[in-house]
N, C-alpha and C positions, 0 to 999 in steps of 0.2 A: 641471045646476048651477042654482040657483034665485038666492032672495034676491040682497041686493045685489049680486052679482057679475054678475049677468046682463047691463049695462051694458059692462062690460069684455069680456065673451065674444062681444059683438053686434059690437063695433070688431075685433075682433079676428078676426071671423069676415067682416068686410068690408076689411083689409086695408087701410084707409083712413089711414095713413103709414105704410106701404111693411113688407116685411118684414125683422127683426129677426136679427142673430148677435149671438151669446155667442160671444167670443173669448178663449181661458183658454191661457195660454205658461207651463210649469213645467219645470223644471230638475229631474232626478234623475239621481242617477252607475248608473253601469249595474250594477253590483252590487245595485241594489235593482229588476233588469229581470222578474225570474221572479218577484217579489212583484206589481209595477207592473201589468204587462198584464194578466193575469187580473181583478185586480181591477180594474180600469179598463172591463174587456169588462161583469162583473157591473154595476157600477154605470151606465155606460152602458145600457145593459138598462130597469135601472130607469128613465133619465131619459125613453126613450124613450115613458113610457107617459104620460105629462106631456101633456095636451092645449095642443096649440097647438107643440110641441117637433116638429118634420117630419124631421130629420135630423141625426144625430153624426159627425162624425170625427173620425178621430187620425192625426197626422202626426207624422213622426220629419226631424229638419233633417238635413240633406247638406249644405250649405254657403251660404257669405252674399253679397252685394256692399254696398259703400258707393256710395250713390248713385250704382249703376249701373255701376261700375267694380270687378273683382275685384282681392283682394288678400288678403297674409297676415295672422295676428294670433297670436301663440302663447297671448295672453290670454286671447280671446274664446272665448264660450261655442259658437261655429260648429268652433273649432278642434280642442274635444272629442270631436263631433259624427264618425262614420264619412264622411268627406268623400269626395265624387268627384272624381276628378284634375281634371275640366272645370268643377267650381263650386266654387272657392276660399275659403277662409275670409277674413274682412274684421271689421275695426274698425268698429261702429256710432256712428252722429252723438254728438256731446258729449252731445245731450240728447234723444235715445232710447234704450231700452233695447237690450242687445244681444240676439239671437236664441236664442228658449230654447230645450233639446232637444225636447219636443216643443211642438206645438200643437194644439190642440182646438175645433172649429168645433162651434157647437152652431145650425142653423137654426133660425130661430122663426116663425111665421107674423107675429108682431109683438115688441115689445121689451117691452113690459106682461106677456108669458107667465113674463116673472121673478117680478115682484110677485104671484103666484096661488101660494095656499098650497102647492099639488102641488108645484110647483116649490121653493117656500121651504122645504119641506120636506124637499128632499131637497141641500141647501147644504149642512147641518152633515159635510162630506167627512171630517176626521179622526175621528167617532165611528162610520166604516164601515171606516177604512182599517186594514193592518193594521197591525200597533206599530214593525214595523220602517218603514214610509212615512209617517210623519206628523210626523218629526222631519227628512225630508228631503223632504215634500213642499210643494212653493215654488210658487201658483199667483198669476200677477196677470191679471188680468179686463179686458175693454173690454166695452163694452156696446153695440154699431154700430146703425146703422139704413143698410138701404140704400137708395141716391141713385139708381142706374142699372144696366143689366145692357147689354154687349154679347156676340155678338148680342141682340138683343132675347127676353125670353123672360116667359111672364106673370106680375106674383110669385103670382098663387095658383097656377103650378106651379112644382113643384124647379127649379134648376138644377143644366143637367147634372154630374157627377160627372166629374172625372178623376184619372189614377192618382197623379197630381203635382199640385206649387203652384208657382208664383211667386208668394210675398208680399211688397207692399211697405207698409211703413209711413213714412208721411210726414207732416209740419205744415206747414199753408201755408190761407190763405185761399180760401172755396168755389171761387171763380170761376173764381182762379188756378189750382187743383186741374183743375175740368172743364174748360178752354181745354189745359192739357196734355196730359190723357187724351184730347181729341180730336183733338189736333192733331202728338201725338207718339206716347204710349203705345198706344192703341188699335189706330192703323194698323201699328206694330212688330211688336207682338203677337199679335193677331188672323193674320195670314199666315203664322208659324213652324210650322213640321212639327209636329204633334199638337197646334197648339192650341183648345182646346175654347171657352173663352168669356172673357170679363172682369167681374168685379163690382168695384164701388164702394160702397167704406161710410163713412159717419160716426163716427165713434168720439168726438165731441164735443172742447171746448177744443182748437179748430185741427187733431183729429186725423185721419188719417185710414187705412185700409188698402185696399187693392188687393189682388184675389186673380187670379191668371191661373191656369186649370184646363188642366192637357196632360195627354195621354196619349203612351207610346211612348219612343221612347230617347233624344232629345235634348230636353236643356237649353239652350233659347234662352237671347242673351244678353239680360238685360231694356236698355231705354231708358232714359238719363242723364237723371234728373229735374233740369229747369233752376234756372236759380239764382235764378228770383223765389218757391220753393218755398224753405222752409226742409229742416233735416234730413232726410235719406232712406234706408231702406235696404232693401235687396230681399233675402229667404232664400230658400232651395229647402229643399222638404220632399217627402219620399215619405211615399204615405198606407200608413196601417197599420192600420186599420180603418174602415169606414164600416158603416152601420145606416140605414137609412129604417122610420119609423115607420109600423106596421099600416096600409094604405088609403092610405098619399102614392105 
């Protein structure tokens, strides 16, 4: 890559504010599931080849908690969801969204790998998708940068992979955030049978997600995010496809 981009690819090739997820939550009824996957595999495909783009996946929810505590909801979007008898569906905070069907991690080596034409170019998703997807395909975006990785691991390599999520999305002030993750969440966490690792992201204006990676058959139950933390809510997702791109 030349010309004036070359500025951008040097930051980004030094990792120097941390590395980067694209976080994409969309709702589709499963009637449009044999449309969905396929093309979702193909275009994935695609984004993969996106320099700077390290790693895709796709997750399917199984079920939610409100801050921390399970419960029912015949409303919510968890309830739709093929739930496990052990992760209950739940009502999300007044003023967060509730848990979409799926979720889509897109790793970045930085959060700039959006703004790079490769990438811009491959945004326009309804002019690939087919006819019957695009009138029910519903995605809302975060743009994260990450803050921390427990265990420790270096951002210029991946973090590990596992077959499951705990995600939690919460609002609450930085400090506030990392004094809880170290002082409740992480310790909880971190010790539960299959768990692999914790990251911590930014998602900007107060937001924030947490991703706890497991492998194996139990769903720990996540840690009651306290109350000087605003709204919170934790999902479980089973992963449905992952891709590491060429050389990561």
């Amino acid at each position: 890559m030349g010309g004036g981009e070359s500025g951008t690819w040097d930051a980004l090739a030094r990792f120097e504010f941390g590395a980067g997820l694209l976080h994409v939550r969309s709702d589709l009824p499963s009637a449009t599931d044999g449309s969905f996957t396929p093309w979702s595999d193909r275009y994935h495909g695609l984004v993969l080849r996106v320099p700077g783009v390290r790693r895709v996946r796709r997750f399917e929810l199984v079920g939610a908690f409100a801050s921390g505590e399970p419960g029912v909801s015949g409303a919510s979007g968890a309830s739709r969801a093929s739930a496990l008898s052990d992760v209950p569906a739940a009502d999300d905070a007044a003023d967060l969204p509730e848990p979409a069907r799926f979720l889509t991690l897109y790793d970045l080596k930085h959060p700039d790998v959006l703004d790079t034409p490769e990438f811009q170019g491959l945004t326009a998703i309804g002019s690939t998708a087919p006819l019957e997807l695009t009138a029910e395909l519903d995605g809302i975006r975060l743009v994260c940068r990450e803050r921390r990785r427990w265990p420790a691991v270096s951002v210029a390599r991946l973090f590990p992979a596992g077959e499951k999520l705990l995600h939690l999305a919460v609002r609450g002030d930085d400090r506030a955030v990392a004094r809880w993750l170290d002082s409740d969440a992480v310790p909880a966490l971190l010790p539960s049978v299959g768990a692999v690792g914790v990251r911590w992201f930014d998602a900007g204006a107060g937001r924030h997600v947490v991703l706890c990676e497991l492998q194996g058959p139990i769903w720990p139950l996540p840690p009651t995010v306290t109350h000087d933390l605003g709204p919170a809510v934790w999902s479980a997702y089973r992963q449905d496809y992952v891709r590491d791109a060429p050389g990561e």
